[in-house]
C-alpha positions in Angstrom: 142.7 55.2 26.3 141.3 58.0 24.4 142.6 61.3 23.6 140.0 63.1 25.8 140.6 60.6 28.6 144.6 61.2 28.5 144.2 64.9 28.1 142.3 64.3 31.4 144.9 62.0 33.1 147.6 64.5 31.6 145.8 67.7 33.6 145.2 66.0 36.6 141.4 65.7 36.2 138.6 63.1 36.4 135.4 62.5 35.0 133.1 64.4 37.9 135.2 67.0 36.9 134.2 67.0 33.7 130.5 67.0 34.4 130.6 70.1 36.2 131.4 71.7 32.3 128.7 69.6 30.6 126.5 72.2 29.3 123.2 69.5 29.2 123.4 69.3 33.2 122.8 71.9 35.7 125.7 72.6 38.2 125.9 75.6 40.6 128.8 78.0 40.0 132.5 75.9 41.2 135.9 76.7 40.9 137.8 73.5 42.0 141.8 73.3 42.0 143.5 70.3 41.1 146.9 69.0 40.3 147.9 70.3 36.9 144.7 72.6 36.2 142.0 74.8 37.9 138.0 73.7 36.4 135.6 76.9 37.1 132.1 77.4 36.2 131.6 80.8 36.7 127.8 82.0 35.2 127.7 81.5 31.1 132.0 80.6 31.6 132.9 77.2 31.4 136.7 76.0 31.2 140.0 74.7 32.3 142.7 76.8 33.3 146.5 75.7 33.7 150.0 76.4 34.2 149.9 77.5 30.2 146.6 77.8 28.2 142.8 78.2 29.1 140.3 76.0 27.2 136.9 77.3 26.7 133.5 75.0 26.3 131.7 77.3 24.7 134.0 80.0 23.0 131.4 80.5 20.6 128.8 81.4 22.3 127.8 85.1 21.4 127.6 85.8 25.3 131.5 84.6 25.9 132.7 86.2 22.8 133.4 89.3 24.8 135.4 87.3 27.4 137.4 85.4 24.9 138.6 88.7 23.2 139.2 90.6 27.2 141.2 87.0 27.4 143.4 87.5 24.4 144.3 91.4 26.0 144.9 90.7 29.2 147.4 87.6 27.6 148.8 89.9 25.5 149.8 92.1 28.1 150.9 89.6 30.5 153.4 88.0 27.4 154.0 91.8 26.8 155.4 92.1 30.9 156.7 88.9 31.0 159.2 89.5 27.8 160.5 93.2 29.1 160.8 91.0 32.3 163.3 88.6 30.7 165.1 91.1 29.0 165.8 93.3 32.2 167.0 90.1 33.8 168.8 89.2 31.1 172.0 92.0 32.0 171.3 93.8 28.8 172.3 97.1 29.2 169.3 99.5 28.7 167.7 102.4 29.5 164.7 102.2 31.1 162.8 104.4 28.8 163.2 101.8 26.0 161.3 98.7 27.9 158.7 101.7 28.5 158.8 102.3 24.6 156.9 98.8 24.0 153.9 100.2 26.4 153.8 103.9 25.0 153.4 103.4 21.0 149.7 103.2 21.5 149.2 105.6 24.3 147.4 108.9 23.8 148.2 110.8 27.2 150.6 110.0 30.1 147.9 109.4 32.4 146.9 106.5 30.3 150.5 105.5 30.3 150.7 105.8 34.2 147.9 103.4 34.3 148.6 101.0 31.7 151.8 100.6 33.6 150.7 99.9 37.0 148.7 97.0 35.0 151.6 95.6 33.1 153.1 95.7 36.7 150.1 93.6 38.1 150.4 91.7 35.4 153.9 90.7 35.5 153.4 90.0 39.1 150.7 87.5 38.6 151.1 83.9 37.3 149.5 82.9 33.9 146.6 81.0 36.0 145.4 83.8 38.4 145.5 86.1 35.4 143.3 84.1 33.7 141.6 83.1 36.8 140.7 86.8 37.5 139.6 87.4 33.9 136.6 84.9 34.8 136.2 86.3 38.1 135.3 89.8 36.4 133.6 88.8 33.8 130.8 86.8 35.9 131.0 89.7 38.8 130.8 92.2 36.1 127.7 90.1 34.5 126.0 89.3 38.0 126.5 93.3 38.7 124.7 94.0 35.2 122.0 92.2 35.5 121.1 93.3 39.5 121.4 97.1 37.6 118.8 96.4 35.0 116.7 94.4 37.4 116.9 97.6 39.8 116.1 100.1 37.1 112.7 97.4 36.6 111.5 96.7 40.0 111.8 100.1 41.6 109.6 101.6 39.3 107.3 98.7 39.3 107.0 98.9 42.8 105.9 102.4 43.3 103.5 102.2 40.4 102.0 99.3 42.6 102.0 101.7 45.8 100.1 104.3 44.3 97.7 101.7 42.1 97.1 98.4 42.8 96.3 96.1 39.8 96.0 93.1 38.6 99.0 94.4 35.7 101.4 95.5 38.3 100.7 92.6 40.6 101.6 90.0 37.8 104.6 92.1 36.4 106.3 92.5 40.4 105.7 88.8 40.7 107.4 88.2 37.5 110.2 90.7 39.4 110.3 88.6 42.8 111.4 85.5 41.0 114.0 86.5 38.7 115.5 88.7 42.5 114.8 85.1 43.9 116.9 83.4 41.0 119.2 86.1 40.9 119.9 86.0 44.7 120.4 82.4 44.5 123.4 82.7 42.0 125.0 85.8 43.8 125.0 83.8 47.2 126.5 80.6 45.5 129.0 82.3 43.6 130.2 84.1 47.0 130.1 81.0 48.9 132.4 79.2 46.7 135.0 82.5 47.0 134.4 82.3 50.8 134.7 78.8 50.7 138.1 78.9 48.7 139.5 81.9 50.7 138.9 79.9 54.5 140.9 76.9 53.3 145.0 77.9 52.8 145.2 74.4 51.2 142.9 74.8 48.4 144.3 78.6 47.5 148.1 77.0 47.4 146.7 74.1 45.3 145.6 76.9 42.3 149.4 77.8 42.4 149.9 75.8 39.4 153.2 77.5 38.0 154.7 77.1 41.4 153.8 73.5 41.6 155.2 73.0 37.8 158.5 74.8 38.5 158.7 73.0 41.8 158.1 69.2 39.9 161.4 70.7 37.4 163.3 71.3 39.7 162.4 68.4 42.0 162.8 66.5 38.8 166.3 67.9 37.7 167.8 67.7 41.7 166.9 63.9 41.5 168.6 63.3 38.3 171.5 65.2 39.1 171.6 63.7 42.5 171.4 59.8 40.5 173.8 61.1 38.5 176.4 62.7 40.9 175.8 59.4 42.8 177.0 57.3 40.0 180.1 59.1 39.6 180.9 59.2 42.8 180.6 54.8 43.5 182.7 55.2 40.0 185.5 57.1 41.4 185.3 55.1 44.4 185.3 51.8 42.2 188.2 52.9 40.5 190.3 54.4 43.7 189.5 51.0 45.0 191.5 48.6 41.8 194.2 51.5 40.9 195.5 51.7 44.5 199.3 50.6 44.6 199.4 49.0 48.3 198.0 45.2 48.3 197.2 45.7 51.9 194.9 48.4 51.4 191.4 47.3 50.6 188.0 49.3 50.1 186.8 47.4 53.2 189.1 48.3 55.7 187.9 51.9 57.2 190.1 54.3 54.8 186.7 54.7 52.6 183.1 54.3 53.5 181.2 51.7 52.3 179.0 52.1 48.9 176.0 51.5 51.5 176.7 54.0 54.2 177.0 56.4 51.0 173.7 55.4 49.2 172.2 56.0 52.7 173.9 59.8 53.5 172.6 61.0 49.9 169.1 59.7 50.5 169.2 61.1 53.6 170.4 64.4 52.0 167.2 63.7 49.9 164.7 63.4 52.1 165.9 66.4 54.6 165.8 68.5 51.0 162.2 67.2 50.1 160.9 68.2 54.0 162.4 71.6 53.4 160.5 71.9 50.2 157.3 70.6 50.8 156.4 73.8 53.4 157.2 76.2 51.0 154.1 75.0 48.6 151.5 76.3 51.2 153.3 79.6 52.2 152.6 82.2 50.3 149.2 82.6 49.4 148.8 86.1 49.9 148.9 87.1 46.3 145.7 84.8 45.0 143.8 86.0 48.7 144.0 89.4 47.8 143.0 88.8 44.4 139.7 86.6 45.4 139.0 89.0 48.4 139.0 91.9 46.3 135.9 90.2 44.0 134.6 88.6 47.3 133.9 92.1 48.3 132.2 92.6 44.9 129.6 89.5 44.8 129.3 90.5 48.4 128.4 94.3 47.1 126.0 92.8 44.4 124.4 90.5 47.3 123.7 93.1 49.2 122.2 95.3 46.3 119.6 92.4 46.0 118.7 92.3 49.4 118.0 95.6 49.7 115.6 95.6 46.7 114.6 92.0 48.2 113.2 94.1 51.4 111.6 97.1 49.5 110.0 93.7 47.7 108.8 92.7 51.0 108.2 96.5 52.4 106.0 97.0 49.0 104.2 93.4 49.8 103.3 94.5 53.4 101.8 98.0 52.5 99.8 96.5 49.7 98.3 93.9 52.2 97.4 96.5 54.3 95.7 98.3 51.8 94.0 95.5 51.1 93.1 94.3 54.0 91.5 97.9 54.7 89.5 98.0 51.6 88.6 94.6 53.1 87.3 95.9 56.0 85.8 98.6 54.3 83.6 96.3 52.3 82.5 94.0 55.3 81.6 97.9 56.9 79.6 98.2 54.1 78.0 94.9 53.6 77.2 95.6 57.8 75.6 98.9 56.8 73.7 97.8 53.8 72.4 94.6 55.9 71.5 96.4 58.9 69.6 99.4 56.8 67.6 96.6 54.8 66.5 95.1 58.1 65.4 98.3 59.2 63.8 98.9 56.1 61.6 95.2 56.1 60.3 96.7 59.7 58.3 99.2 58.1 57.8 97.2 55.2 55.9 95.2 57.2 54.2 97.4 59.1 53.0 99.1 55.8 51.9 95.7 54.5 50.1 95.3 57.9 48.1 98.7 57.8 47.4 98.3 54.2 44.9 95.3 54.5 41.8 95.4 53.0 39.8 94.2 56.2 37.5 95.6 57.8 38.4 96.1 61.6 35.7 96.9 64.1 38.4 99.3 65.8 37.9 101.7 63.7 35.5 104.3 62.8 34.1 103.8 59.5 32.7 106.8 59.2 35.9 108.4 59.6 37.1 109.1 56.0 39.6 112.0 57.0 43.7 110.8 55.7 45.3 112.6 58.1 45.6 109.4 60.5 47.5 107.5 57.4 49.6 110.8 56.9 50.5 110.9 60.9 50.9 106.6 61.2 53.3 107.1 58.1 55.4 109.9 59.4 55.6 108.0 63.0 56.9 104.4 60.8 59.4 106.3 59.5 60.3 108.6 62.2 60.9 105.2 64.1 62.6 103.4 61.4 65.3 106.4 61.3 65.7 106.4 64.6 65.9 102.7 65.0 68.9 102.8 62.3 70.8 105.2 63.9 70.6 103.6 67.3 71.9 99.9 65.9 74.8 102.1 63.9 75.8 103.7 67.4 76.1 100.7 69.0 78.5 99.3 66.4 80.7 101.8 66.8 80.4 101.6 70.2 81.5 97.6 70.2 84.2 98.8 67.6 82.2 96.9 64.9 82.3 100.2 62.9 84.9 103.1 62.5 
């Protein structure tokens, strides 16, 4: 077997597990409890959490570098807590202002103290996994946060620009916009699914308990070897009772001492009715890591709705500029209706001028008549006509609602 392959078996984890972290395949954003360790994908954060260290995929990578060193403070704190802890457990007599030294060397004001306290509190009260467990959770709700603010500041701007000018530029840069919000939105929504998903199932939020579970395998570990060895001692005694006993009438079979069977059977009785009375209290308490995923729950949830707000202005600004296209639409066909009709009009007296401008000679008319005021009167009734032919076909389109 290979090292990677027995650190797997050691924490609990498979292969599939393993391929959720592969940084080659795309995986949408997990956090997955199992026996020993906790694997989340959370954004550009890929690791394994357990009862004692965190292990980092890609610790390098200039984006996590700011994680990893948020990691190491919140660690340092929590070892910080968890020492003062041990000592004020430990019956050493001190004051109380001289665990609070170790938190106030570096402490400029006593408001800053107040609140670094109340932290070292939270920390103390947290295990090592749901500490680091909620440094991921803030660092990829803090991220998703960021980007929806610069994506904001972008697109609203964008958007209005687009209202009051509509371009071919602004049309290609709020496309651009709508799908990062559409890629965005999709990573928001999965990331709160999986927190929703986690905080509907009581089973899965006691299996991330992995300190519990670890203390609780000890001590399941130490009550079994102390009850094998408390049993040995016992059939010893028992054994021994049985040879040094002075009366040769007296034997270990006749009903003065139980049997080495009925007393194999009363301990693993004892066992099992211990082992029942455990096993409830692994899916008790699960209040603490609830409150904890609720309160980033809310956050993502925050975020989500952040996007679907601008996702509707998106779709508000889409609407209004199909309107306005649409009218200037319908402000072209008017026009094309217009110019069509007027160069119908138009070939009317077009042709009636071509008609009257023959050069025939028709019987009709008076040759001798060379006066121009009949060509002067026949072209001011064409185009009296022509007018008034115009404006008649225009009335009637606005009277059919052709026209407005």
């Amino acid at each position: 077997m290979s090292g990677s392959s027995r650190s797997c078996a050691a924490r609990g984890l498979s292969a599939r597990d393993l391929r959720i972290l592969d940084p080659f395949l795309s995986y949408p954003s997990s956090i997955t409890g199992r026996e020993r360790a906790i694997v989340i994908k959370l954004e550009h954060i890929k690791g394994i959490i357990t009862a004692h260290n965190v292990l980092l995929l890609n610790y390098r990578d200039p984006a996590v570098v700011p994680f990893v060193e948020e990691l190491k403070r919140r660690f340092l704190h929590y070892h910080e807590a968890k020492a003062v802890k041990i000592r004020g457990n430990g019956g050493d007599e001190r004051t109380a202002a001289e665990p609070a030294k170790i938190f106030q060397d570096s402490q400029e004001s006593v408001e800053h103290s107040q609140v670094l306290k109340e932290q070292q509190d939270r920390l103390q009260a947290l295990p090592f996994e749901f500490v680091a467990l909620e440094a991921c959770l803030e660092a990829a709700c803090s991220c998703l946060d960021d980007e929806t603010k610069a994506l904001e500041q972008e697109a609203y701007p964008a958007l209005d620009k687009l209202t009051s000018e509509i371009s071919s530029f602004y049309l290609e840069r709020v496309h651009q916009i709508k799908g990062r919000l559409v890629a965005l939105t999709q990573r928001v929504q999965k990331v709160r699914d999986e927190l929703e998903h986690i905080l509907e199932d009581d089973g899965d939020m006691a299996g991330m308990y992995l300190t519990s579970k670890l203390l609780q395998e000890e001590d399941d570990n130490s009550s079994s070897s102390s009850a094998a060895v408390e049993e040995e001692e016992e059939v010893h005694e028992l054994n021994n009772d049985g040879h040094d006993s002075g009366d040769p009438d007296t034997s270990p079979d006749d009903g003065l001492t139980p049997p080495c069977g009925s007393l194999n059977d009363e301990i693993e009785m004892a066992k099992s009715s211990d082992s029942r009375g455990a096993t409830p209290s692994r899916h008790v308490h699960v209040a603490e890591l609830e409150m904890l995923l609720e309160a980033y729950f809310v956050q993502v949830d925050g975020t989500l709705n952040k996007l679907s707000t601008l996702r509707e202005y998106v779709d508000d600004t889409e609407d209004y500029v199909n309107i306005m296209l649409d009218d200037k639409q319908n402000n072209l066909l008017q026009m094309g209706v217009l110019i069509t009709t007027t160069l119908l009009v138009l070939s009317g007296y077009i042709v009636l001028a071509d008609v009257m401008g023959i050069n025939i000679t028709i019987t009709l008319l008076d040759p001798t008549n060379q006066s121009q005021e009949d060509f002067i009167w026949t072209n001011v009734a064409c185009t009296v006509i022509t007018i008034l032919l115009y404006v008649s076909i225009v009335a009637w389109y606005k009277y059919k609602g052709l026209l407005y």
